[in-house]
C-alpha positions as CSV (number, residue, x, y, z in Angstrom):
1,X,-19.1,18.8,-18.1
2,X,-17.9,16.1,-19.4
3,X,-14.2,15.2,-18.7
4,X,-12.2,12.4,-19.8
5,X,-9.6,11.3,-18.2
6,X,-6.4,8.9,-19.2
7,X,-4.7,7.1,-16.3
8,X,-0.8,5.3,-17.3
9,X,1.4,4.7,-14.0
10,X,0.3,3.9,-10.5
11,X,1.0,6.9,-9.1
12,X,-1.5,8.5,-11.8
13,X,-3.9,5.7,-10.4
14,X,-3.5,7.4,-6.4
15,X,-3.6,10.7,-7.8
16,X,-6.6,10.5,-10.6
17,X,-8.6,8.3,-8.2
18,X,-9.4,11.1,-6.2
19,X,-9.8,13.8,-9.0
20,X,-12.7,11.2,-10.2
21,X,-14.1,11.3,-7.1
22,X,-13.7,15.2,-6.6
23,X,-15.6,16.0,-10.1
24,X,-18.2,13.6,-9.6
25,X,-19.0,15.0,-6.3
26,X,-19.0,18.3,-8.4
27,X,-21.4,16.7,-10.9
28,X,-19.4,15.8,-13.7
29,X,-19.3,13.1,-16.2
30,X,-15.9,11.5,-15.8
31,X,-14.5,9.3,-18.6
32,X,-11.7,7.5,-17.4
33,X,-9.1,5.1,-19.3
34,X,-5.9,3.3,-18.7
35,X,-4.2,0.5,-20.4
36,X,-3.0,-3.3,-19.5
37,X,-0.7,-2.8,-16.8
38,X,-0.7,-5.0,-13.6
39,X,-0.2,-2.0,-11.3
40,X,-2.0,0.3,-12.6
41,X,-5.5,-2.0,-12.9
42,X,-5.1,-3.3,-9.4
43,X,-4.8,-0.3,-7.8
44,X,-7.9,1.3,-9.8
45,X,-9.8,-1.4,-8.7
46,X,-8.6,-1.0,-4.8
47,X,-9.5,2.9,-5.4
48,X,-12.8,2.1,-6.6
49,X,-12.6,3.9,-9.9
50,X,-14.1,2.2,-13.4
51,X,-11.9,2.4,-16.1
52,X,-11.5,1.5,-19.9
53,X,-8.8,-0.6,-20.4
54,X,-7.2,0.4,-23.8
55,X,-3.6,-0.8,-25.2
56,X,-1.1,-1.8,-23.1
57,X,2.6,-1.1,-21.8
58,X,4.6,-1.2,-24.4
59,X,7.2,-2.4,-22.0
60,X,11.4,-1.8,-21.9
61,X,12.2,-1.5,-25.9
62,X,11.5,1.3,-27.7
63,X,10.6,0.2,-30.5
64,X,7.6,-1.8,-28.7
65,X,6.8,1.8,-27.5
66,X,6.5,3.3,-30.8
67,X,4.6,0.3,-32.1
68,X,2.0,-0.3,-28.9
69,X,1.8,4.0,-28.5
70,X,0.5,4.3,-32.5
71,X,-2.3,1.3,-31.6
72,X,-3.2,3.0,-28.5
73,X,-4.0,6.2,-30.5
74,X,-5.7,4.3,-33.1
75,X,-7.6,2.3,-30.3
76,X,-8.5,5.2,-28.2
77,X,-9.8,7.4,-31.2
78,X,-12.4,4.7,-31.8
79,X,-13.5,4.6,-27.9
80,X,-13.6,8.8,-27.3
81,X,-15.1,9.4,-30.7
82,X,-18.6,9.0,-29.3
83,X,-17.7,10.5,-26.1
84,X,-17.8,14.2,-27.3
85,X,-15.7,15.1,-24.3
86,X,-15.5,18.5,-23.4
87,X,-11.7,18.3,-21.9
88,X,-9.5,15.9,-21.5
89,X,-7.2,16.1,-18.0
90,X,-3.6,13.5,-18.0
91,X,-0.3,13.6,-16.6
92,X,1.4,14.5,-20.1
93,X,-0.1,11.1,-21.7
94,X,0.9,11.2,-25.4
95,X,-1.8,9.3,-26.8
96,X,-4.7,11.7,-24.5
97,X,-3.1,14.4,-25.9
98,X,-2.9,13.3,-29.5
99,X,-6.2,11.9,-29.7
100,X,-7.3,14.8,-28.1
101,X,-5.7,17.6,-31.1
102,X,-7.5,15.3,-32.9
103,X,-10.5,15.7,-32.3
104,X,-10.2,19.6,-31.0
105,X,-10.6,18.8,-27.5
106,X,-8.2,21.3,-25.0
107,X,-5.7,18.6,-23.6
108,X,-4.7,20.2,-20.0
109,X,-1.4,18.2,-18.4
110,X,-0.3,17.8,-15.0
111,X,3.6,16.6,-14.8
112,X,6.3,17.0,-11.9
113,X,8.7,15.4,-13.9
114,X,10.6,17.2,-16.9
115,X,13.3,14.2,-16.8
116,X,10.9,12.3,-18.8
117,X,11.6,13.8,-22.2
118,X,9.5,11.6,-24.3
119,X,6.4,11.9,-23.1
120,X,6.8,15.6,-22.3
121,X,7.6,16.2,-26.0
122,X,5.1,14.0,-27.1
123,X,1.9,15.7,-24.7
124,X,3.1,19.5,-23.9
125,X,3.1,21.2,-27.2
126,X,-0.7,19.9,-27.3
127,X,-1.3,20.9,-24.3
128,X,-3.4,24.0,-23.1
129,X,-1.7,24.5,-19.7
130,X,0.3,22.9,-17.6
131,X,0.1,22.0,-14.3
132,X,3.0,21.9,-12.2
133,X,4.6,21.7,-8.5
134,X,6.5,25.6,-7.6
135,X,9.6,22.8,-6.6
136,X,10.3,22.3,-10.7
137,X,11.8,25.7,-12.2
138,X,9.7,27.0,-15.3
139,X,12.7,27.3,-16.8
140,X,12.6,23.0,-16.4
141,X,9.7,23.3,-19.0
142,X,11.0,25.5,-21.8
143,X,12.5,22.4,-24.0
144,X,9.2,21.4,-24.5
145,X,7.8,24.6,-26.3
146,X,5.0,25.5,-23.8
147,X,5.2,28.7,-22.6
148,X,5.7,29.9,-19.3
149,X,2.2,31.9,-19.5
150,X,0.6,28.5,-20.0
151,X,2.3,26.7,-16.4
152,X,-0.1,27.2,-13.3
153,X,2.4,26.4,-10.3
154,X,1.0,25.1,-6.9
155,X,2.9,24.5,-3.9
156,X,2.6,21.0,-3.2
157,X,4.1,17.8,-4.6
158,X,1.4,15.5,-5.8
159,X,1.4,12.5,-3.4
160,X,-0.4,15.5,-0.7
161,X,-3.5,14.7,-3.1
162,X,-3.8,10.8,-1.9
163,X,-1.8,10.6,1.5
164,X,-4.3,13.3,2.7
165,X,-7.1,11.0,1.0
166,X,-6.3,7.8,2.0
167,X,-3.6,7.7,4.6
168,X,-5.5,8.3,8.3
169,X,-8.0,4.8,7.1
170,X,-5.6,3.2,5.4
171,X,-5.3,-1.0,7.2
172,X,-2.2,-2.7,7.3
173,X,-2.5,-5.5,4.5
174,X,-2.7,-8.7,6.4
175,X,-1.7,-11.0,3.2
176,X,1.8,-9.7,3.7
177,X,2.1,-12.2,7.0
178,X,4.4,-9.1,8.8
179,X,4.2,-8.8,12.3
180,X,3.2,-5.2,13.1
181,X,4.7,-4.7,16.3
182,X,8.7,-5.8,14.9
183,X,10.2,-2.9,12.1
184,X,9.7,-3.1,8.8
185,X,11.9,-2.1,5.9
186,X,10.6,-0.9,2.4
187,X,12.3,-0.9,-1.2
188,X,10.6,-0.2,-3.8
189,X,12.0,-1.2,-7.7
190,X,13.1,1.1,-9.9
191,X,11.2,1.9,-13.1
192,X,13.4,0.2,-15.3
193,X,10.8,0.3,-18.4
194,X,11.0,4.1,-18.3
195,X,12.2,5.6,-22.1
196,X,14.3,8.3,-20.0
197,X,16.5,5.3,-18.5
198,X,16.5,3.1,-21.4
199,X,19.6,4.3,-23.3
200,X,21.6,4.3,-19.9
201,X,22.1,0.9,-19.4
202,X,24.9,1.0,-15.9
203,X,22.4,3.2,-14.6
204,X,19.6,0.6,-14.7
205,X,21.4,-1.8,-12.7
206,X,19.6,-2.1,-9.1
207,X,20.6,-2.3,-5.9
208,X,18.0,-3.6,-4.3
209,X,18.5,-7.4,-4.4
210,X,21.9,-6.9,-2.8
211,X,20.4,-4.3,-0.3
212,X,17.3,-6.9,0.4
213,X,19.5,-9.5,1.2
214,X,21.9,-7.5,3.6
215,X,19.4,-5.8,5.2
216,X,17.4,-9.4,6.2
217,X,20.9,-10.0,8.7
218,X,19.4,-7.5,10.5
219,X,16.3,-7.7,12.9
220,X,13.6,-6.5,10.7
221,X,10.9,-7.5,8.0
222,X,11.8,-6.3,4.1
223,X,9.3,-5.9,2.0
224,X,10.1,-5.5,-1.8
225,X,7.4,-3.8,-3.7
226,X,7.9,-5.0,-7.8
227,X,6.6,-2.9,-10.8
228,X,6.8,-5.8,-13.5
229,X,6.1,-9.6,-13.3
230,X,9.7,-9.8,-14.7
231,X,10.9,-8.5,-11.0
232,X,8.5,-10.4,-9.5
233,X,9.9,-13.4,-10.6
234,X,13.5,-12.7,-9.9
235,X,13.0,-10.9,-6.8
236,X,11.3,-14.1,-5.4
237,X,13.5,-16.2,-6.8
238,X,17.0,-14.5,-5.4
239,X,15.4,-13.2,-1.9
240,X,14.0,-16.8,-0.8
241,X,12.9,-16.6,2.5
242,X,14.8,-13.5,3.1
243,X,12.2,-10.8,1.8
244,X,8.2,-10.5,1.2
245,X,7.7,-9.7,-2.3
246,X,4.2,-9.4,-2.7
247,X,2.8,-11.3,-6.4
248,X,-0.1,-8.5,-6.3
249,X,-0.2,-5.1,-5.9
250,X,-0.6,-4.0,-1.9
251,X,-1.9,0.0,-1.2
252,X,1.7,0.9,-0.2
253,X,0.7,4.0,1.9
254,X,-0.9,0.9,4.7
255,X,2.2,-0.2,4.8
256,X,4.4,3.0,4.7
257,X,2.7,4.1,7.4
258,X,3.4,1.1,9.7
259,X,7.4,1.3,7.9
260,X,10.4,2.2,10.0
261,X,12.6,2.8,7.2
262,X,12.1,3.3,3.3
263,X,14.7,3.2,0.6
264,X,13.4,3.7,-3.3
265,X,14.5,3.2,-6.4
266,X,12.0,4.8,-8.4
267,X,10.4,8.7,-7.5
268,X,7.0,8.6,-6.4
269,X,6.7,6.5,-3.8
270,X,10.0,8.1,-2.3
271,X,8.0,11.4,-2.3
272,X,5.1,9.1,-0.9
273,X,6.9,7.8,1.8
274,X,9.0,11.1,2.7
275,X,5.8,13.1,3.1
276,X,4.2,10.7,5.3
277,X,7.4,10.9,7.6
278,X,9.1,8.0,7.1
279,X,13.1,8.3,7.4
280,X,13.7,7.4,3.7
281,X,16.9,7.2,1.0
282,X,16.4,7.2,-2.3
283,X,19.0,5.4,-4.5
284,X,17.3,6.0,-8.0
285,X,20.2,5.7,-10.4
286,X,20.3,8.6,-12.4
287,X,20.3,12.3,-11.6
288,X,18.0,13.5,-8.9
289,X,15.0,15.2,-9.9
290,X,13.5,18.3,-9.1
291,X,11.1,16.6,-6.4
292,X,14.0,14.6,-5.0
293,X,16.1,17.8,-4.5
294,X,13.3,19.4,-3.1
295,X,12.8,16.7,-0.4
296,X,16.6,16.4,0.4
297,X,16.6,20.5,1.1
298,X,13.5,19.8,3.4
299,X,15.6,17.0,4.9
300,X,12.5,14.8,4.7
301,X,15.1,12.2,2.5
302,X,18.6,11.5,1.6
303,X,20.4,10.4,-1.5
304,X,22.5,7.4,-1.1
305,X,23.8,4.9,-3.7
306,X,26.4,2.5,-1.8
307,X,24.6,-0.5,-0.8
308,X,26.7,-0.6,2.6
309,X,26.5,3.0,3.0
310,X,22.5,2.6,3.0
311,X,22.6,-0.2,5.4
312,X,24.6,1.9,7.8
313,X,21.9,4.5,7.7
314,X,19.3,2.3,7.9
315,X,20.5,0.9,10.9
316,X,20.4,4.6,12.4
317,X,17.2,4.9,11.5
318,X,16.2,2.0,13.3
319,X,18.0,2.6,16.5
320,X,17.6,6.3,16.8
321,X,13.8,6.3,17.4
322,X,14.2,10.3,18.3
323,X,15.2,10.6,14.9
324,X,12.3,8.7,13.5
325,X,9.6,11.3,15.5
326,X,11.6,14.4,14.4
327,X,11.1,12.9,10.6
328,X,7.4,12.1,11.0
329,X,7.0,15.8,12.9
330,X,8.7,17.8,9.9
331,X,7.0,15.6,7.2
332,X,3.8,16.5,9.1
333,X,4.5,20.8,8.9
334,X,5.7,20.5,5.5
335,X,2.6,19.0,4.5
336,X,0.1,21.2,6.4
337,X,1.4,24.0,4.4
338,X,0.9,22.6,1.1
339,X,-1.8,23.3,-1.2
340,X,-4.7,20.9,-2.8
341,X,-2.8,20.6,-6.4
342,X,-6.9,19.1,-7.6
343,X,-8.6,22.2,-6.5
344,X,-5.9,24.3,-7.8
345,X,-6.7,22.7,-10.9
346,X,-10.5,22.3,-10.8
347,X,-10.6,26.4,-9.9
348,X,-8.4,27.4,-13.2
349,X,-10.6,24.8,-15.5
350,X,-14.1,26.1,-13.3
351,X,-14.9,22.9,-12.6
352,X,-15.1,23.2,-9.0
353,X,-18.8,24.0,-8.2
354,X,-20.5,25.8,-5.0
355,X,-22.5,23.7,-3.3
């Protein structure tokens, strides 16, 4: 069969990476495209996957959106055209799922995330089925007028797919110059581009310069992990010899795994680095999602937004080292018990074939 696939964010990168490899194995014809985006092309490249490069990011106005969105359409149509895929597999990509009504090819979507109202209303009603984590409520879905006969629930939050792929031979990245024996503090950036945090502009303001900055008084490494070449630029330029802040993208779950603490900004990489055990806080500004309340009922994270009240836990976390194994041990059930979210979707499309 051939399936094309379209690949937007970095965490769609970890997660699609594998898929690709998964239905090849199976012996299917994978198409896969993305679009300019530093993140997500570096880390496609580090997963060994060949992709299209089509459009780009239309960045943090929405208008730019609208305007690089409707290319990307046009763009795209011209590439899949003489593809003659036979589905087309994204997580709730508008321009897959246009493209793909289109040109009468079933659109399936996978999303955890029903905060992100755009893209949702733009992909789902064009979408066949929907593939979701059991910690998001159906009911989370109904705005987006796809029925709740059409959502296949697993029990598993995405990041299971690539920490159980690439986490036991991931290496610690040796261009960061850490020392691996002394502890080592992550933030990640928030996603500060994203239309669902665009029109709230107190919101958007980080804490993570401040939080860098206080945290390097204490004895341990931070490392700032960027999205855009914008935070890049001022993240280096504010945490001077204070912080690493990496100018290319780094396979985070290396370093997570060698991380004593991990506070984050955005969503995926706080369910990344809860899952693998790390004590972690997530300060993204707005609500908590559905995945971040499901991780702070587990108690595999914590919700903090005062920049002194994080570094007070932090601390904790890296003096209390029982606390640290008692993290890493219930991160370790929780994901035992969690399902394969690719074969649950390969099995409903019958794409996974006996071998």
């Amino acid at each position: 069969m051939k399936i094309w696939i379209d690949v937007l964010t970095p965490k769609q990168a970890n997660l699609f990476s594998v898929f690709t490899h998964r239905l090849v194995e199976h012996g299917h014809d994978v198409l896969v495209t993305t679009r300019h985006y530093r993140e997500v092309q570096e880390l496609l490249k580090i997963r060994n996957i060949q992709a299209r490069v089509v459009g780009k990011h239309g960045g943090g106005e929405l208008s730019a959106k609208l305007v690089e969105s409707s290319r990307r359409v046009t763009e795209l149509a011209a590439q899949v055209s003489s593809e003659n895929p036979d589905i087309t597999i994204s997580l709730c990509s508008p321009e897959a799922a246009r493209v793909s009504y289109g040109f009468g090819v079933p659109h399936y979507a996978m999303c955890d995330s029903p905060h992100a109202e755009a893209v949702c209303r733009l992909s789902l009603p064009l979408s066949r089925k929907l593939f979701a984590p059991r910690a998001v409520p159906t009911g989370a879905w109904k705005p987006y007028g796809i029925p709740s006969s059409d959502i296949v629930q697993y029990n598993a939050l995405d990041p299971v797919v690539w920490i159980r792929a690439y986490a036991s031979s991931a290496k610690p990245d040796d261009t960061l110059s850490l020392d691996w024996e002394r502890p080592i503090v992550v933030l990640r950036t928030g996603e500060e581009y994203a239309s669902y945090l665009l029109r709230d502009e107190p919101k958007r303001r980080s804490i993570i310069p401040e939080l860098a900055r206080l945290l390097s008084e204490l004895n341990v490494q931070v490392v700032v992990l960027p999205r855009y070449e914008t935070q890049i630029e001022m993240l280096t330029r504010v945490l001077s010899h204070r912080a690493t802040v990496p100018a290319k993208l780094i396979d985070a779950i290396g370093l997570l795994s060698r991380a004593s603490a991990f506070v984050g900004a955005g969503g995926t990489m706080t369910a990344e680095a809860a899952l693998m055990g790390v004590p972690t806080i997530s300060c993204y500004p707005s609500e908590p999602t559905y995945v971040d309340r499901y991780l702070f009922r587990l108690g595999l994270a914590e919700r903090i937004l005062s920049v002194q009240k994080v570094v007070t836990r932090v601390r904790r976390f890296l003096a209390d080292s029982n606390l640290r194994d008692l993290r890493k041990k219930k991160a370790a059930q929780v994901l035992a018990k969690m399902e394969d979210p690719v074969r649950i979707v390969m099995d409903h499309l019958g794409l996974w074939q006996r071998r």
